[in-house]
C-alpha positions as CSV (number, residue, x, y, z in Angstrom):
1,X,61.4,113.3,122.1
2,X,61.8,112.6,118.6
3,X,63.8,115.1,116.2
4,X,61.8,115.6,113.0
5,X,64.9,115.5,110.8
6,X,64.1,116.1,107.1
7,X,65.6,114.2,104.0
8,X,65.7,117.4,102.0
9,X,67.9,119.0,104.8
10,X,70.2,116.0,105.5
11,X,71.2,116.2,102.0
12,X,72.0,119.6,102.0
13,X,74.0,118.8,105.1
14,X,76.0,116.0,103.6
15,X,76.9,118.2,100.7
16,X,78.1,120.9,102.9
17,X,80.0,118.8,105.1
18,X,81.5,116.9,101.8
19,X,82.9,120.3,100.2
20,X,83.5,122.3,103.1
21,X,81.9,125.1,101.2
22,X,78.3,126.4,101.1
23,X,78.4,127.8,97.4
24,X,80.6,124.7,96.3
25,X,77.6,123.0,98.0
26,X,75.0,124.5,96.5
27,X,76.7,124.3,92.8
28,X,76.2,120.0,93.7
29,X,72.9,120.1,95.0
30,X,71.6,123.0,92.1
31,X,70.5,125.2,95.2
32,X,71.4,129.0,95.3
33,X,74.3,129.9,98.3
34,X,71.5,131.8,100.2
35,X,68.9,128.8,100.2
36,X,72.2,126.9,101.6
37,X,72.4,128.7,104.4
38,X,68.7,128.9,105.0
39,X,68.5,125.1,105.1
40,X,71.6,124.7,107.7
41,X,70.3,127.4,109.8
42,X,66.9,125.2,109.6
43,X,69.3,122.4,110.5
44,X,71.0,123.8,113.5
45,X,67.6,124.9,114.9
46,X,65.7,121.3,114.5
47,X,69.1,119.8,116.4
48,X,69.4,123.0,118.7
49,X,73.0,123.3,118.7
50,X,75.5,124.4,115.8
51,X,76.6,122.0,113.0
52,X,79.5,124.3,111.7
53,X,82.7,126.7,112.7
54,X,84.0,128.9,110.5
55,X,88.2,128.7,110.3
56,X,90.9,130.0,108.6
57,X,90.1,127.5,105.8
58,X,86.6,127.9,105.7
59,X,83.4,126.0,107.5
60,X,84.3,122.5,109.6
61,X,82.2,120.9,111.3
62,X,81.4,120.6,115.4
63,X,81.7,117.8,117.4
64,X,77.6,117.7,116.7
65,X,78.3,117.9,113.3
66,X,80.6,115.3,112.7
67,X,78.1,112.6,115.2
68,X,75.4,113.7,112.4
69,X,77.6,113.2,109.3
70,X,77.9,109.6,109.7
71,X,74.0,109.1,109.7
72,X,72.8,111.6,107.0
73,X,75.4,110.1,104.7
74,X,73.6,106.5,105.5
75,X,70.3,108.1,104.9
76,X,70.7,109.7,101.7
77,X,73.2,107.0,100.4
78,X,69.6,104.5,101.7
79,X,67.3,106.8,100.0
80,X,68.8,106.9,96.2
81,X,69.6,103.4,96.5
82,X,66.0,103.1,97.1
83,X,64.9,105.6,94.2
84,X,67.1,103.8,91.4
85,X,65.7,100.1,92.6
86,X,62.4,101.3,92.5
87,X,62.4,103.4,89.3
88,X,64.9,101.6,87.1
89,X,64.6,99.4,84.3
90,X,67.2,96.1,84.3
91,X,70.2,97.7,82.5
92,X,72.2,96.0,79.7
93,X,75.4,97.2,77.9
94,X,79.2,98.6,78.6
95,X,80.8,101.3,80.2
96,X,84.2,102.3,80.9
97,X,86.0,104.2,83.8
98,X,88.9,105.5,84.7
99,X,90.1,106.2,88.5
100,X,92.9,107.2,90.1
101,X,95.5,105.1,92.2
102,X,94.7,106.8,95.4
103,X,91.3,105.5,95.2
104,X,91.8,102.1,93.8
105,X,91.6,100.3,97.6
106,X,88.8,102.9,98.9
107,X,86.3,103.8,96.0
108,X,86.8,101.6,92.9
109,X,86.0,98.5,95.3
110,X,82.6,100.0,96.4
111,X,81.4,101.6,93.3
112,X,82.5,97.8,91.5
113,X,80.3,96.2,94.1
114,X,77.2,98.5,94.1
115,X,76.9,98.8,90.5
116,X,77.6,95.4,89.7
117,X,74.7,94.5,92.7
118,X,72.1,96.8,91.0
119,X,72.9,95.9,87.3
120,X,74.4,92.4,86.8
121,X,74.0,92.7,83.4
122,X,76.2,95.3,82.8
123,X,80.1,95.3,81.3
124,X,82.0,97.6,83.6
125,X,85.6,97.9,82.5
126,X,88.1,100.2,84.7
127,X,91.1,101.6,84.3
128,X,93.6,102.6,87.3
129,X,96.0,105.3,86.5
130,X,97.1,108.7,87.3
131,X,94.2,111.1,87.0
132,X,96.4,113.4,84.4
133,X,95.6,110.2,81.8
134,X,92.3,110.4,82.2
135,X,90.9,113.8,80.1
136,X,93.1,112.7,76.8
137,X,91.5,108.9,77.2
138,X,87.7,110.4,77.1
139,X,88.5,113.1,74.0
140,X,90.0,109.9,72.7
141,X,86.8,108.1,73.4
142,X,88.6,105.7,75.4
143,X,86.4,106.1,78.6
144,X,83.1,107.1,78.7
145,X,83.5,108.3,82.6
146,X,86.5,109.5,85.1
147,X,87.6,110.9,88.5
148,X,89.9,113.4,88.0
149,X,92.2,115.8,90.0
150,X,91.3,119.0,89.0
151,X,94.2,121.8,88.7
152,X,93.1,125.5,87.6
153,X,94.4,124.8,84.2
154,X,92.1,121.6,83.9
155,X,89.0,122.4,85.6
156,X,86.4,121.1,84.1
157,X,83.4,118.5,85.0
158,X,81.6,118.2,87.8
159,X,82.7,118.5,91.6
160,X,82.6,115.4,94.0
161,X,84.9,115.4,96.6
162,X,87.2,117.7,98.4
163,X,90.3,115.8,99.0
164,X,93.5,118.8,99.4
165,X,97.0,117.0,98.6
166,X,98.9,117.3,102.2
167,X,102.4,116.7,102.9
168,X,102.9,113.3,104.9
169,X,105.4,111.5,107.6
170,X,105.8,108.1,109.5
171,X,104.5,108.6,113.2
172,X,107.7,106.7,114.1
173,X,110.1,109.0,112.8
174,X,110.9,112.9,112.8
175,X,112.1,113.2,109.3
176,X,110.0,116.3,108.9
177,X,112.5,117.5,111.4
178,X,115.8,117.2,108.9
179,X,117.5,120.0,106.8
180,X,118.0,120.1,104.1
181,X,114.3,117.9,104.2
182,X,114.5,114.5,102.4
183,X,111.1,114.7,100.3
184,X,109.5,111.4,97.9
185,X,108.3,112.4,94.9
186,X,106.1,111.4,91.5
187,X,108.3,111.9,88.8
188,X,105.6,110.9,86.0
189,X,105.0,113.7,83.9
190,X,101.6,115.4,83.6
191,X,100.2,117.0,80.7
192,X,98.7,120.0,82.6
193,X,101.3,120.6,85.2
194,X,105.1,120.7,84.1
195,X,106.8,118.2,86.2
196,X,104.1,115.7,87.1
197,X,101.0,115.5,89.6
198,X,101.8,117.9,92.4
199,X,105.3,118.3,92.0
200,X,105.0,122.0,90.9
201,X,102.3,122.5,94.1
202,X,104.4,120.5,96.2
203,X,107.5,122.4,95.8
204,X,106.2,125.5,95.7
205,X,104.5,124.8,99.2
206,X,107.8,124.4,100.7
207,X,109.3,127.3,98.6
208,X,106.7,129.3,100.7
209,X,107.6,128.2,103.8
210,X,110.9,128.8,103.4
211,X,112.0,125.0,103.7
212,X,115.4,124.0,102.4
213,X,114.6,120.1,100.4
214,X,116.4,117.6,98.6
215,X,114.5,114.8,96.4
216,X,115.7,111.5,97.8
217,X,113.3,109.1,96.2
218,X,111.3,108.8,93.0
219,X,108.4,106.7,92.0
220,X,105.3,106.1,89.7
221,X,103.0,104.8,92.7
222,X,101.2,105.6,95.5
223,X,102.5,102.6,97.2
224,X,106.3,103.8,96.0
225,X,105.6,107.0,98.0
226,X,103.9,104.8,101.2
227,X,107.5,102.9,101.5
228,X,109.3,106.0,101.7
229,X,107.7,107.5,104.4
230,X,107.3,104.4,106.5
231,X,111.2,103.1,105.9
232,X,111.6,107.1,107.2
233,X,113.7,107.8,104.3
234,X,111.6,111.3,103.4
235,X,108.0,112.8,103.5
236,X,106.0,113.2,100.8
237,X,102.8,114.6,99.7
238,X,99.4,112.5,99.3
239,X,95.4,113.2,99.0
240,X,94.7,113.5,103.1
241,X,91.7,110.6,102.3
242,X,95.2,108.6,101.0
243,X,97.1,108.5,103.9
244,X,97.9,105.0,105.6
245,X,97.8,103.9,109.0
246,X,101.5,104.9,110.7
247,X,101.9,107.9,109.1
248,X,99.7,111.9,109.7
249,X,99.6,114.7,108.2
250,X,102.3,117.5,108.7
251,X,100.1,120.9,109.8
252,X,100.2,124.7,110.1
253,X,101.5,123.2,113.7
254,X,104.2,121.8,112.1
255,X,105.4,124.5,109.9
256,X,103.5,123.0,106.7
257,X,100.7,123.7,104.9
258,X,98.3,121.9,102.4
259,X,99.8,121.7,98.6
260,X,96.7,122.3,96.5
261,X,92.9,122.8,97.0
262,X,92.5,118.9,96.3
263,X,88.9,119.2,94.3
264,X,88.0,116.0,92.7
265,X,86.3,116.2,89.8
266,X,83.8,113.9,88.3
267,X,84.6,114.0,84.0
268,X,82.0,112.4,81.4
269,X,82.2,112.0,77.7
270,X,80.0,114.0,76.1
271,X,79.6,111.8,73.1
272,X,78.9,108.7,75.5
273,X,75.2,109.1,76.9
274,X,73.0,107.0,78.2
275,X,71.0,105.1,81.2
276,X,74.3,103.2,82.0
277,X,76.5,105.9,82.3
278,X,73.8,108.1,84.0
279,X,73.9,105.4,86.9
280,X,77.2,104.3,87.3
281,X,78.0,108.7,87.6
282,X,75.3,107.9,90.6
283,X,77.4,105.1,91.8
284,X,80.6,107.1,92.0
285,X,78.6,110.2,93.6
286,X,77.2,108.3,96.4
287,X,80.2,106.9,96.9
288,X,82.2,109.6,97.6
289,X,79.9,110.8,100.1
290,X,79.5,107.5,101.5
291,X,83.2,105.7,101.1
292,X,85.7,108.6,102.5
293,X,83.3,110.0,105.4
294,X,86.1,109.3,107.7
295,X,88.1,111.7,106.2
């Protein structure tokens, strides 16, 4: 028997399943939290078994959920590919956009390729950096569009991913085991959090937990950080979507927790508008939904 699964509803679900969150959810799709929860209960009814669990840190999905995931996000990702091919003009012109090391193998590659695909004729220049460069490069008109990770004093623009910054080990070693802990750390400085992306978070996670640390190793880069775990020199902490093959994430289990919230905000320039922009923000969208599903 065939399941009469709805467009409308697999949206909803991808969004849900993307932020982890039925209000966050809502805020991306512009529906109310109630109508949410009306559509996933529509959901679970069509599939006739539950989608979601509730946990301590908030709604995961079920072993159902997580078969339909993969699916819906190829069926909406299909269906506004479909809508921009069929209702867009050829665009023609530049934009510029910034995004963040720890996407620069996952996401820049596939919005680059899709964009470029659907509008040949467009200039796209990108800039990889830390996210913390990004908001002073649009006020300075230097980008017209850029991922960002959002800390509470820098939230602003619109919500894309969920991506919490986790604390990270090789799968070889049991440095997580050592005290006083040998931790990796950026030491670029950030002008929203004193002492550079995450540092603050980070060492305030292990303040909490009552671990006893010592900074062995310093770097600018994602990959700096990568070759201290894996040499099993120290831990450090990453975006979860970030971390490389050999190495997991250190858990409740484990007697760690996660560092910050991880939301990854989607930032604009509002003196920059137009069809271009408009379609390479749907670009970056889609692939966030799309690109990290994995994770």
């Amino acid at each position: 028997m065939t399941i009469p699964l709805e467009s409308d509803l697999l949206r909803t679900f991808v969004a849900v399943a993307s932020s982890r969150n039925f209000t966050r959810a809502g805020e991306t799709i512009g529906r109310t939290q109630s109508a949410v929860s009306i559509q996933m209960k529509r959901l679970e009814e069509i599939i006739g078994e539950p989608l979601f669990v509730r946990n301590a840190r908030g709604i995961d999905l079920t072993g159902k959920g997580h078969q339909l995931l993969a699916n819906a996000r190829k069926v909406v990702s299909l269906l506004d590919e479909t809508a921009d091919m069929l209702r867009a003009d050829p665009l023609q012109g530049e934009v510029r956009v910034g995004i963040p090391e720890e996407y620069s193998t996952s996401i820049l590659p596939e919005v680059l390729a899709k964009f470029a695909k659907k509008h040949p004729d467009v200039e796209v220049s990108a800039v990889v950096a830390t996210s913390c460069e990004f908001p002073e490069a649009i006020d300075n008109d230097e980008l017209d569009l850029a991922v960002v990770f959002a800390f509470p004093e820098a939230m602003r623009g619109e919500l894309v991913f969920i991506d919490p910054s986790v604390w990270v080990t090789s799968i070889n070693h049991d440095v997580h085991l050592r005290r006083p802990l040998p931790i990796a750390m950026y030491e670029r400085k950030s002008p929203w959090v004193t002492g550079g992306w995450c540092r603050d978070y980070a060492l305030q996670s292990l303040g909490e937990a009552g671990i006893d640390y010592r900074i062995v190793y310093n770097c600018n880069a994602n990959n700096g950080l990568e070759a201290a775990m894996r040499s099993g020199m120290a831990i450090a902490p990453m975006s979860r979507s970030c971390i490389p093959g050999g190495c997991r994430e250190l858990t409740i289990e484990d007697g760690f927790g996660t560092i910050d919230p991880g939301r990854v905000m989607l930032q604009v320039n509002p003196r920059r508008q137009g069809p271009v922009i408009v379609q390479l923000e749907k670009t970056i969208r889609a692939a966030f939904t799309s690109g990290l599903s994995k994770h």
